[in-house]
N, CA, C and O of each residue as an XYZ file, in Angstrom:
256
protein
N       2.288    -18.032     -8.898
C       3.630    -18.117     -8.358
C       3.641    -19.183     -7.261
O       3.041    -18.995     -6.203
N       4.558    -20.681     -7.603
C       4.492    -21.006     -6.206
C       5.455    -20.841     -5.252
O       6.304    -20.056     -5.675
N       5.757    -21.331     -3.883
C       5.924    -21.040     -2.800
C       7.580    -21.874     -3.087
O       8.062    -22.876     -3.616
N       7.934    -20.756     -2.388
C       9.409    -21.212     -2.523
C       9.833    -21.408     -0.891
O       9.331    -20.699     -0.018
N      10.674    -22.304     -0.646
C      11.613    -22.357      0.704
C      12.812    -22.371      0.791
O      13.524    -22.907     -0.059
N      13.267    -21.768      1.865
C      14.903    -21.073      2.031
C      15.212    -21.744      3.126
O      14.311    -22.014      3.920
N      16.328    -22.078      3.337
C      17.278    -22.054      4.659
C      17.643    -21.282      5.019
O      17.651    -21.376      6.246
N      18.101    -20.239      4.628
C      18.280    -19.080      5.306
C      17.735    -17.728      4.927
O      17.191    -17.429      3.863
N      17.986    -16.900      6.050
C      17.773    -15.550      5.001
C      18.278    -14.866      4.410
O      17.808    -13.728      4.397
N      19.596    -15.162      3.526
C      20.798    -15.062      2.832
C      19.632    -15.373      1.137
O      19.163    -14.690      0.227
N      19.650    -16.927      1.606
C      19.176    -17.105      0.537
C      17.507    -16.576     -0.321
O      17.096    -16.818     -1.456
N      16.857    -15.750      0.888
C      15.220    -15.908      0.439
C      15.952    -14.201      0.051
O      15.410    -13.685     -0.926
N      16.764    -13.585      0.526
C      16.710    -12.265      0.342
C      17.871    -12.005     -1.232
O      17.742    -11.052     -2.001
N      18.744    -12.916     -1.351
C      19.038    -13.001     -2.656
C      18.038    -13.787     -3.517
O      18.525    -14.176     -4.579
N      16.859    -14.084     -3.323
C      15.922    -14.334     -4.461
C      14.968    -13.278     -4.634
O      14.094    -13.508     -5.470
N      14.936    -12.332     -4.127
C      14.609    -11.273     -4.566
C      14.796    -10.413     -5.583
O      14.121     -9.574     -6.179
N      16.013    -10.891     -5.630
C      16.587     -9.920     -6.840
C      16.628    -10.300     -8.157
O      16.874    -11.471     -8.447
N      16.383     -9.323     -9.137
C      16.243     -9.550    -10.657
C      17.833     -9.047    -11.132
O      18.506     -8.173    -10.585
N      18.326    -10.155    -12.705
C      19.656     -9.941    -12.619
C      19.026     -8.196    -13.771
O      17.948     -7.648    -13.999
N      20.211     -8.010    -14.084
C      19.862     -6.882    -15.155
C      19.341     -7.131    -16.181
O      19.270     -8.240    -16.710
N      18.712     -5.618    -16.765
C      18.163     -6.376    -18.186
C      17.192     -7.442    -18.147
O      17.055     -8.170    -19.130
N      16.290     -7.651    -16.777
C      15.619     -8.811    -16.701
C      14.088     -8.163    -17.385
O      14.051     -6.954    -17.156
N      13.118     -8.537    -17.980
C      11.601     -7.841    -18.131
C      11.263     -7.843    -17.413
O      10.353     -7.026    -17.547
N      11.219     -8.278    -16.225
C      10.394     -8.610    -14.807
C      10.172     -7.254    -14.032
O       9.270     -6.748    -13.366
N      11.666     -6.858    -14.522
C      12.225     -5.875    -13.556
C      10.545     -5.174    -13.864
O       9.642     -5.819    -13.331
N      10.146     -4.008    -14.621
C       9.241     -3.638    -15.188
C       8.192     -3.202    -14.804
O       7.576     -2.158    -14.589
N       8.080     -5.299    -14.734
C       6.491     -5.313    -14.180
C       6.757     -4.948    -12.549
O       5.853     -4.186    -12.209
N       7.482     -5.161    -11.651
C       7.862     -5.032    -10.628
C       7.767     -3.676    -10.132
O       7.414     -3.365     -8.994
N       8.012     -3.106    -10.807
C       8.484     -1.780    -10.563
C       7.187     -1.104    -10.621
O       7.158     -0.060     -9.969
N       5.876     -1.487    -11.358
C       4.902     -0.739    -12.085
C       3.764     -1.700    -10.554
O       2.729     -1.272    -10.043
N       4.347     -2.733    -10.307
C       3.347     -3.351     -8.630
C       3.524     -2.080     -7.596
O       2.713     -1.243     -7.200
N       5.159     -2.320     -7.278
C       5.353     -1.143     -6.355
C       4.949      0.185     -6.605
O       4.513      0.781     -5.621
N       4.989      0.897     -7.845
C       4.274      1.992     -7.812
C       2.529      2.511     -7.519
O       2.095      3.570     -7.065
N       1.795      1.239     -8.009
C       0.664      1.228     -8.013
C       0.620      1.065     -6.002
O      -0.152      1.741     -5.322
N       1.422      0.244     -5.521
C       0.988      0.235     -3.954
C       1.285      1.587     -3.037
O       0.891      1.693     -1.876
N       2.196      2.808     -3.883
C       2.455      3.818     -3.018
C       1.016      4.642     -3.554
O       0.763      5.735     -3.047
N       0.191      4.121     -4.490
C      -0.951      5.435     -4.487
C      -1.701      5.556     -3.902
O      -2.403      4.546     -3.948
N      -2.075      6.262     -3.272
C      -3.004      6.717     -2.356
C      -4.794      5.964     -2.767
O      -5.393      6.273     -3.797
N      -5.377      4.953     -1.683
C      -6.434      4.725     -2.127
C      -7.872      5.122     -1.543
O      -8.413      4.460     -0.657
N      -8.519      6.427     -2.204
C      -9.255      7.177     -1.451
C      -8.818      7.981     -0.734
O      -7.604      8.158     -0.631
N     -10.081      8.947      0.214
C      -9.561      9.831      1.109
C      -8.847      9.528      2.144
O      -9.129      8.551      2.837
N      -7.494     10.574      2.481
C      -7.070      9.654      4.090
C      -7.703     11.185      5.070
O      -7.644     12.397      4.865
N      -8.218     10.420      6.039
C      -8.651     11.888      6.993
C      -7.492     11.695      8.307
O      -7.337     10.757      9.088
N      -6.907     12.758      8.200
C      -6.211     13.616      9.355
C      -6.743     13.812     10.881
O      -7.738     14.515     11.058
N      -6.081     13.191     11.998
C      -7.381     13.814     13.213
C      -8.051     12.980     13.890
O      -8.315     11.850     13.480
N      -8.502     13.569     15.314
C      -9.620     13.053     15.665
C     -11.023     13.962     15.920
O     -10.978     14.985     16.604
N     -11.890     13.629     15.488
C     -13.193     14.683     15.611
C     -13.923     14.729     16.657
O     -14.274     13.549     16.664
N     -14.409     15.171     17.524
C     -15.474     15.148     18.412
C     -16.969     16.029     18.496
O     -17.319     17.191     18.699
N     -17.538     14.837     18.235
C     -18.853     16.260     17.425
C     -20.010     15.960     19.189
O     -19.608     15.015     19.869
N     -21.053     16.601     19.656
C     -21.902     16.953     20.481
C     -23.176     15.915     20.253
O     -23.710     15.257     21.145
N     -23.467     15.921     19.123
C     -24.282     15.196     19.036
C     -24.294     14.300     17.425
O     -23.444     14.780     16.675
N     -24.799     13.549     17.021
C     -24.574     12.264     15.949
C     -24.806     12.661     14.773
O     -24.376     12.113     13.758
N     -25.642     13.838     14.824
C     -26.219     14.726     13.871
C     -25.093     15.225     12.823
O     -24.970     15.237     11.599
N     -24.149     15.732     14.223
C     -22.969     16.697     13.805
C     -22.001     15.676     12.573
O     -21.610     15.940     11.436
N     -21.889     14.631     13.307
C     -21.181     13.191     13.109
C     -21.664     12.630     11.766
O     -20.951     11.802     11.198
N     -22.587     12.941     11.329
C     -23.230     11.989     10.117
C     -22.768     13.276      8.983
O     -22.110     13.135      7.953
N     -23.385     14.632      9.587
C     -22.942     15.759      8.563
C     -21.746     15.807      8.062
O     -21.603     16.086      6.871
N     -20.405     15.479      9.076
C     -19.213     15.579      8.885
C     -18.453     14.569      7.911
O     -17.457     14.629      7.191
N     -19.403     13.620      8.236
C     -18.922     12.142      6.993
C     -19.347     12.261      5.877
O     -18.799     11.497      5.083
N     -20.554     13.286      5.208
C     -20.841     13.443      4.313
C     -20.319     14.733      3.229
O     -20.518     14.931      2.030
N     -19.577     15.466      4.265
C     -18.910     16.413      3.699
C     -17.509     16.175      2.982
O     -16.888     15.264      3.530
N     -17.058     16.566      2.250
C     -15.830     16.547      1.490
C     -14.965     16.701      2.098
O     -14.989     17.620      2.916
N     -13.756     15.829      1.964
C     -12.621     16.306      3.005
C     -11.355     17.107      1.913
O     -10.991     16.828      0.770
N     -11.085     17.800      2.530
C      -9.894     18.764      2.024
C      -8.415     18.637      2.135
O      -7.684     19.510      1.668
């Protein structure tokens, strides 16, 4: 894809758009879905473990 330039932002934000009935639409739609999935674990929190021991155990455990 190359690089397009606008004068305004009228114009870069109406090039965004696909008219109807376009195939694009599609593939577009199937980018954005793939970017809302979750990639890997997300961990919740902050931990505070005593000693590093605790800290290494905790990273190796499964998160829930």
């Amino acid at each position: 894809m190359g690089v397009q330039k606008f004068k305004t932002f009228d114009e870069a934000r109406r090039a965004l758009w696909l008219p109807a009935g376009d195939p694009r639409i599609l593939e577009r739609m199937r980018r954005l879905a793939e970017m809302r999935q979750p990639h890997g674990q997300v961990r919740h929190g902050v931990y505070r473990f005593r000693t590093i021991e605790e800290a290494k155990v905790r990273s190796k455990r499964p998160h829930a």
